[in-house]
N, C-alpha and C positions, 0 to 999 in steps of 0.2 A: 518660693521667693522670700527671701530673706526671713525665715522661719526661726530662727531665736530670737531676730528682733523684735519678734511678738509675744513672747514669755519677759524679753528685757524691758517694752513701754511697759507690761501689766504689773509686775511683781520685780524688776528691776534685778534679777538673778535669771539664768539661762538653763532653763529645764522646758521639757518635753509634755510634763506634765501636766493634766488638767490644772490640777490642786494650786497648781503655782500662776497659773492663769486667772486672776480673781472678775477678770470682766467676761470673757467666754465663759468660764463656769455661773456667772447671774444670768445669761443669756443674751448679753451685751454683744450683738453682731454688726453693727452700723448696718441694717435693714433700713431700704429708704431712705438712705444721706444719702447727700449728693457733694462733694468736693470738687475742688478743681486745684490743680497741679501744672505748674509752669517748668518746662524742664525743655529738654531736647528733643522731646517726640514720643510717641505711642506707637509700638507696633500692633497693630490692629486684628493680625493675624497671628499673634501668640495665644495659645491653648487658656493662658488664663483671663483672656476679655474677650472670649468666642461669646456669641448671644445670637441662640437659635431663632429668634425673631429678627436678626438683622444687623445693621451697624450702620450710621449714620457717615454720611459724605465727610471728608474734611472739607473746611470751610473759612472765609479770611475773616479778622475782626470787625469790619463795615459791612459784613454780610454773614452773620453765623446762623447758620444753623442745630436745630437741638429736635431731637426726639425724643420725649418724658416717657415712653410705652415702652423703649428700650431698657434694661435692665442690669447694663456692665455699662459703656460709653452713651452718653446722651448727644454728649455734644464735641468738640473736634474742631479748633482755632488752632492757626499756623499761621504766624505772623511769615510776610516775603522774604524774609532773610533766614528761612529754616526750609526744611523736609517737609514733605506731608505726612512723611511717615519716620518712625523710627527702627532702628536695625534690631535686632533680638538680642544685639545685645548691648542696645545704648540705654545711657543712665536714665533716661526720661522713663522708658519701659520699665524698668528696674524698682525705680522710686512709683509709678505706679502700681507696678503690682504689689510692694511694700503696704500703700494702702489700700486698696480694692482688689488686687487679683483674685481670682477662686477659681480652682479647674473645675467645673462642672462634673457633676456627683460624687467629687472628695466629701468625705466625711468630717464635718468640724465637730463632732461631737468626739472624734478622736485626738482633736485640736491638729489634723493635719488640713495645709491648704497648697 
């Protein structure tokens, strides 16, 4: 998911390689952030926000729920006038996995996600 665009936020030039990634090369993973992203939807069932512990409900703003023990999705707000979910291949999904995607046992040490 959008894999030059994370050599372009790091070193602002488009390479593969570690060397040109200055924040993955200090060890800079965003471990333990938490974001939130307002967009058109999460597909929940894309390979990169699978979490073998689970996935929280979708849920409306007067009523959200969050689970912090989860490890990809905590939490999952759909205002009435959207999806609960998003298609695989709509922009919400997209721009999500931009920041948080990771396929489970990819290698970031090879800088791939």
């Amino acid at each position: 998911l959008n894999y030059r665009a994370r050599s372009i936020t790091q070193s602002s030039s488009v390479s593969s390689k570690l060397a040109n990634q200055p924040y993955t090369s200090a060890g800079l993973r965003g471990d333990g952030q938490i974001v939130t992203i307002a967009d058109t939807g999460l597909d929940v069932n894309s390979c990169y926000f699978f979490d073998k512990a689970g996935r929280v409900p979708p849920s409306q703003p007067n009523a959200p729920v969050f689970n912090s023990r989860l490890r990809k999705v905590i939490g999952y707000i759909y205002n009435s006038c959207g999806d609960q979910i998003d298609t695989s291949e709509g922009h919400g999904t997209h721009v999500s996995g931009t920041v948080a995607g990771y396929l489970e046992g990819s290698d970031l040490s090879a800088g791939k996600l």
